[in-house]
C-alpha positions as CSV (number, residue, x, y, z in Angstrom):
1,X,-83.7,-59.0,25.2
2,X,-82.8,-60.4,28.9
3,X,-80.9,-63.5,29.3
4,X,-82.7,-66.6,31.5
5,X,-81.9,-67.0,34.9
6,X,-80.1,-63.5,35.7
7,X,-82.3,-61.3,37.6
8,X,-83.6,-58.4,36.4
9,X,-82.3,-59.3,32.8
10,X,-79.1,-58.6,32.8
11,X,-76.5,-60.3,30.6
12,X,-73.6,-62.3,31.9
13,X,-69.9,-62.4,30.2
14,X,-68.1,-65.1,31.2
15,X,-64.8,-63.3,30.4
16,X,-66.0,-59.9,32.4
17,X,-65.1,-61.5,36.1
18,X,-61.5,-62.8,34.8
19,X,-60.7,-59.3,33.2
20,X,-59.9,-57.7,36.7
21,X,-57.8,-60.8,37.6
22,X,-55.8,-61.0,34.2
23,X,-54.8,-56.9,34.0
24,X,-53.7,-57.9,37.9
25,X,-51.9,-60.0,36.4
26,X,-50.4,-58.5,33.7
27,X,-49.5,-55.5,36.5
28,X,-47.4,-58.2,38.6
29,X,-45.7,-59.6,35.8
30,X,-44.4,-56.1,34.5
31,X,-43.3,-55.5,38.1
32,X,-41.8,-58.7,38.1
33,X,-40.0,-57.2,34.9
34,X,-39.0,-54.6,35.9
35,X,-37.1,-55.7,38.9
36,X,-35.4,-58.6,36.5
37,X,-34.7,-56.0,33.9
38,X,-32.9,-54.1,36.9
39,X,-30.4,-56.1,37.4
40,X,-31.3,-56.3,40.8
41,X,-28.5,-58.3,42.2
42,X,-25.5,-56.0,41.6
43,X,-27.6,-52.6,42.0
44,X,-28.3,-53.5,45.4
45,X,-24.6,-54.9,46.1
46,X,-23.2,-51.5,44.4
47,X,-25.8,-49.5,46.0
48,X,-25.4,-50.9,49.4
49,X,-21.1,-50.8,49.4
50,X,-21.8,-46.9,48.1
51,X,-24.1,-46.4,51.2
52,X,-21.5,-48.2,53.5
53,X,-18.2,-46.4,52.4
54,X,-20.3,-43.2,53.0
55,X,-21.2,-44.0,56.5
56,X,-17.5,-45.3,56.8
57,X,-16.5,-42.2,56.2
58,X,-18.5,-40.0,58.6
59,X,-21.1,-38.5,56.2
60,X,-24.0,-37.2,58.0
61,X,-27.5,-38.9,57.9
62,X,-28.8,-36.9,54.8
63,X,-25.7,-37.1,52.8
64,X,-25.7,-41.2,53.2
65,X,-29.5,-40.7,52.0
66,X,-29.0,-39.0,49.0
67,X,-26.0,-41.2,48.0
68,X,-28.6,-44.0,48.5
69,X,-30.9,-42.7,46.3
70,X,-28.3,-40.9,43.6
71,X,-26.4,-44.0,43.6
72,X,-29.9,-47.0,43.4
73,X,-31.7,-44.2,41.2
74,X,-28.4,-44.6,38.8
75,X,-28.3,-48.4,39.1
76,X,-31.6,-48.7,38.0
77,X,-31.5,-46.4,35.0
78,X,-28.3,-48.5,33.9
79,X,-29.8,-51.6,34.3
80,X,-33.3,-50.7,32.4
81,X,-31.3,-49.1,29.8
82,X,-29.5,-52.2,28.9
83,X,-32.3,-54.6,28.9
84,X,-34.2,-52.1,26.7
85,X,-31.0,-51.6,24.5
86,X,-30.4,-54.7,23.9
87,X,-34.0,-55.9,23.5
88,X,-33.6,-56.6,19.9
89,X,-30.6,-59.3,20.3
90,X,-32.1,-60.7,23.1
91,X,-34.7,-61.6,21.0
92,X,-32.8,-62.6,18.2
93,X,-31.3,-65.3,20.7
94,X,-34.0,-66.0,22.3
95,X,-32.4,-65.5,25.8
96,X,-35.7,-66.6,27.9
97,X,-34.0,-65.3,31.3
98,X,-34.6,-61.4,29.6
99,X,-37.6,-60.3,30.5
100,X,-38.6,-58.8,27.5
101,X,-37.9,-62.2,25.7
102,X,-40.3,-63.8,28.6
103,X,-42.9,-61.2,27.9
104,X,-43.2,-59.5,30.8
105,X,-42.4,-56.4,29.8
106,X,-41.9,-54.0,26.9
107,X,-38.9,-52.4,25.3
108,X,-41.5,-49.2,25.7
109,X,-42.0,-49.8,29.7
110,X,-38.4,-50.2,30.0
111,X,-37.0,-47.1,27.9
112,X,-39.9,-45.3,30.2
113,X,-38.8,-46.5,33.6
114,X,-34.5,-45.4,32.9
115,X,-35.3,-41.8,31.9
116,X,-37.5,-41.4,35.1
117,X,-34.7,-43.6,37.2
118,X,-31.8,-41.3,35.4
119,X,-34.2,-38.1,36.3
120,X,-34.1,-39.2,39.9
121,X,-30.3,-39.8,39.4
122,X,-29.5,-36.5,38.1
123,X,-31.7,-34.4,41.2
124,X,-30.3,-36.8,43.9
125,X,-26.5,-36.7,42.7
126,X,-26.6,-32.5,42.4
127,X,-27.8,-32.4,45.6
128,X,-25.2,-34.0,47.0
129,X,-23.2,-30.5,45.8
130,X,-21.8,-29.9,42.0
131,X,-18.6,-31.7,41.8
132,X,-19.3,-34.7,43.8
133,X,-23.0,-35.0,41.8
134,X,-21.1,-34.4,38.9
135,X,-18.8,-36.6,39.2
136,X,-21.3,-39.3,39.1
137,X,-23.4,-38.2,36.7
138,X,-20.3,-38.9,34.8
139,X,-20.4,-42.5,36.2
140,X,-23.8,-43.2,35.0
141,X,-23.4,-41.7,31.7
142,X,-20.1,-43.9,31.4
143,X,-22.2,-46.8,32.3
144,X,-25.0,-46.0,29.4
145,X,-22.3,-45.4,26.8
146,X,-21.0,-49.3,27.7
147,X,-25.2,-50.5,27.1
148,X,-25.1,-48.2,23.7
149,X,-22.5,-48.3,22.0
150,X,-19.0,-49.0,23.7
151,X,-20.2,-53.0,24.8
152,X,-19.1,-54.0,21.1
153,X,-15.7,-52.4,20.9
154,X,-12.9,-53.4,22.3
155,X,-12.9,-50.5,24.8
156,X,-15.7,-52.2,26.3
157,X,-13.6,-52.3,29.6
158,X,-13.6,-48.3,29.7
159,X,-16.6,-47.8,31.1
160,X,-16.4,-50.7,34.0
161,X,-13.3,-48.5,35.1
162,X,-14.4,-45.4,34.6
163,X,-17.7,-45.7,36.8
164,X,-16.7,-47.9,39.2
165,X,-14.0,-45.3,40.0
166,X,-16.2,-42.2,39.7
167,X,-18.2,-43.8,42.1
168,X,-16.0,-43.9,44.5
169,X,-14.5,-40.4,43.6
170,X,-18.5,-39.2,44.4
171,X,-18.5,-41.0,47.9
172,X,-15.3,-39.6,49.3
173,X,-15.5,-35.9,47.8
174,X,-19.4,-36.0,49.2
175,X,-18.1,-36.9,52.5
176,X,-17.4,-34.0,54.9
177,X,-13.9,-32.1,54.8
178,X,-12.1,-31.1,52.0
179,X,-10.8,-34.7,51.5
180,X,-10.0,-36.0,47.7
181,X,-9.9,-40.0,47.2
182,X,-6.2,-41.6,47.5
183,X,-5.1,-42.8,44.1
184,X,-4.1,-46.5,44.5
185,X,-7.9,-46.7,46.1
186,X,-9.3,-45.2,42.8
187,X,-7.0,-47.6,41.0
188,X,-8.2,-50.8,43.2
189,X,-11.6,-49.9,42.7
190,X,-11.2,-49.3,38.9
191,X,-9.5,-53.1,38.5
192,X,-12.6,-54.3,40.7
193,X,-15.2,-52.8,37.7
194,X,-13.1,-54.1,34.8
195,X,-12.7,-57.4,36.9
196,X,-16.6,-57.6,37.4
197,X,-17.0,-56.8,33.7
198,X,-15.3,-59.3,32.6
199,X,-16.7,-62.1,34.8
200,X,-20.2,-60.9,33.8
201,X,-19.0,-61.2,30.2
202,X,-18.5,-64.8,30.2
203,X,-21.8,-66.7,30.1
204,X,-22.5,-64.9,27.0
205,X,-19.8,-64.8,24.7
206,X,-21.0,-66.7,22.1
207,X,-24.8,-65.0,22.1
208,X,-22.8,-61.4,22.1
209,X,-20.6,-62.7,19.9
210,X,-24.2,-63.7,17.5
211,X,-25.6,-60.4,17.4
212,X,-22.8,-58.7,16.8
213,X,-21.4,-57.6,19.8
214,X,-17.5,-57.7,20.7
215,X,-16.2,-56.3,23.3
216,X,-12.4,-57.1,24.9
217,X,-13.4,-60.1,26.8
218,X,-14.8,-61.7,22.9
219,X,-11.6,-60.5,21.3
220,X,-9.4,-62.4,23.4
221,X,-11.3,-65.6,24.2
222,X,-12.6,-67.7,27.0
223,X,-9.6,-69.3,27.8
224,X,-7.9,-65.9,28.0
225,X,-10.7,-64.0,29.6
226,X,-10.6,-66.3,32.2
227,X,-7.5,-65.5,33.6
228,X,-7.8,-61.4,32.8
229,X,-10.9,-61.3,35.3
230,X,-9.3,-63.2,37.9
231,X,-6.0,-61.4,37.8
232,X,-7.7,-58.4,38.1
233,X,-9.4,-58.8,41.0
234,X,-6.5,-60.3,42.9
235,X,-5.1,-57.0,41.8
236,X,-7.2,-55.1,43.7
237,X,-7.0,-56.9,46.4
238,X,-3.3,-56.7,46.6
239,X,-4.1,-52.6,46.3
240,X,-6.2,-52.7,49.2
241,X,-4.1,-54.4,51.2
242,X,-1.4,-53.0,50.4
243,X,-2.1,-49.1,49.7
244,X,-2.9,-47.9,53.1
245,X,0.3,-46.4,55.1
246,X,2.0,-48.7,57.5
247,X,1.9,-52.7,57.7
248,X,-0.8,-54.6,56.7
249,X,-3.1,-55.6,60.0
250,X,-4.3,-58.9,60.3
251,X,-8.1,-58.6,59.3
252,X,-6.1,-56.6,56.0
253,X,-4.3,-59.7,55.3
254,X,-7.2,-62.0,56.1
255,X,-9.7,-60.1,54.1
256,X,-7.0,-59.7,51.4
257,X,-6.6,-63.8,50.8
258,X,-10.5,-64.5,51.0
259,X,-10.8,-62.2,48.2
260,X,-7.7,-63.9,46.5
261,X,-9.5,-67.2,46.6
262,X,-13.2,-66.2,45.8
263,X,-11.7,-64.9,42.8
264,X,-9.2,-67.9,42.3
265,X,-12.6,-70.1,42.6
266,X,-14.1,-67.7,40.1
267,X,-11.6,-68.2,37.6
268,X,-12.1,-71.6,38.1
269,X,-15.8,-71.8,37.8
270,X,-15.6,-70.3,34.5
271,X,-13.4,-72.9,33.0
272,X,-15.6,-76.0,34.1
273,X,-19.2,-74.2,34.3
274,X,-19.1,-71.5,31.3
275,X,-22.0,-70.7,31.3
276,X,-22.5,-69.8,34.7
277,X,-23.3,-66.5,36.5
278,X,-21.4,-68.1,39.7
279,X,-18.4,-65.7,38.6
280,X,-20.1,-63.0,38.3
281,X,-21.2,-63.2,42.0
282,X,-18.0,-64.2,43.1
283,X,-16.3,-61.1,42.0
284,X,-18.9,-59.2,43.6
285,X,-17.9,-60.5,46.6
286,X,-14.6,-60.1,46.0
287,X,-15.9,-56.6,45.7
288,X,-17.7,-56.5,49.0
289,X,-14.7,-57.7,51.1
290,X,-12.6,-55.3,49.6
291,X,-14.7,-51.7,50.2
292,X,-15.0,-53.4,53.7
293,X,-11.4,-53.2,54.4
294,X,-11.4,-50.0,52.7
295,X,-14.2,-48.7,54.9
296,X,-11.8,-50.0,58.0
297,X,-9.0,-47.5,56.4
298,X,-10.9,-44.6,55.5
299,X,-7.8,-42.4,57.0
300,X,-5.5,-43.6,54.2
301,X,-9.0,-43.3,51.0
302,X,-9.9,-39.8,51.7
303,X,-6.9,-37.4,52.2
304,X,-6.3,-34.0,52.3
305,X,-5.4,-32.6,48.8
């Protein structure tokens, strides 16, 4: 049976020219996903201050590479995990900024895309040599015991420490020479993670707090939580001013007070805005001035054991 008015009888469906469109579609709004689900923001910021301390401290061209990829490859597979993890509350709450809650993408896609990011992680990090890969294969697994389990607990500040500081451990031991991190840097940088953990806390107590999840920040309230994260990274900037041998130089002291203050003003912006992510971004900045005056003393961070 043809249908009128198409040549050589062939039948039209109006939906068959919006089909190619509409799985286009689809594609860009699970890429769009994907990146949201990321966590794109601080992956890059931690990726990029990895990459930076590493060329601070003299690694050759291919070492910096892999602790591009090893570090972004384990950024990703944390941040995928955690949306996928907690894609059940997030629905339960009906948090529209999660991307599974806005329906572009799947629980499924996500658990997918952080076992192929952590595969890339764990190739990349080994072939940066065994301890240092080690070392932050530790890290990540830190950070996906924190998106499990450990979030909810009051040791939920563990993990922030741990990694952050692994991290650091891996960029220094992958550098050349048989250097080993300083301690008061692995202690500034561990205050930085529980800092940042904290701030990034915040805008969700009371949602966490709905679905069952309690970690420190939810056990000792706003009010209180909002002077822990502050005072901890003013903490580690006081460490990184003040750990490398010798007086403080001016751009240490400068450097030093800007982080003071952006964490001051983040402090702040949590009591008037609570629900804001303005902290959050704050204390990674507080975090980006101080590796930068850590990449300026990379003598006094990597010493001989």
């Amino acid at each position: 049976m043809t249908s009128a008015g198409t040549p050589g009888g062939r039948t039209t469906d109006p939906e068959r020219g919006r089909r190619p469109g509409a799985a286009a579609a689809r594609r860009a709004g699970s890429l769009v996903g994907l990146v949201r689900a990321s966590h794109a923001a601080p992956a890059v910021v931690v990726t990029g201050l990895a990459t930076a301390l590493a060329v601070a401290l003299g690694s050759p061209p291919g070492t910096v590479a892999l602790v591009a990829a090893a570090v972004g490859a384990g950024q990703l597979s944390v941040g995928w995990s955690n949306d996928w993890i907690d894609a059940a509350r997030d629905l339960a709450v009906g948090r529209r900024d999660k991307p599974v809650v806005a329906g572009l993408v799947t629980p499924r896609t996500l658990r997918r895309a952080a076992v192929l990011a952590a595969a890339v992680c764990v190739v990349s990090s080994l072939a940066l040599g065994l301890v240092p890969g080690a070392a932050h294969l530790v890290a990540v697994a830190s950070a996906w015991a924190y998106n499990a389990r450990l979030k909810a607990t009051a040791w939920s500040w563990v993990p922030y420490a741990t990694s952050f500081a692994l991290l650091a451990v891996t960029v220094v031991l992958a550098a050349p020479g048989p250097r080993v991190p300083a301690g008061w840097a692995v202690a500034a940088v561990a205050l930085l993670g529980v800092g940042a953990h904290v701030a990034n806390t915040l805008p969700d107590l009371e949602d966490d707090a709905a679905t069952g999840v309690r970690g420190l920040p939810h056990r000792i309230g706003r009010r209180a939580s909002g002077v822990l994260g502050p005072g901890l990274l003013v903490t580690a900037a006081a460490v990184v001013v003040a750990g490398p041998a010798g007086q403080p130089s001016p751009l240490a002291w400068t450097g030093g007070a800007l982080a003071a203050a952006l964490a001051v003003a983040a402090g702040v912006t949590s009591v008037a805005r609570p629900r804001s992510r303005a902290p959050f971004g704050l204390g990674m900045a507080v975090a980006v001035v101080c590796v930068t005056l850590l990449a300026q003393a990379t003598g006094d961070i990597a010493v001989l054991p």
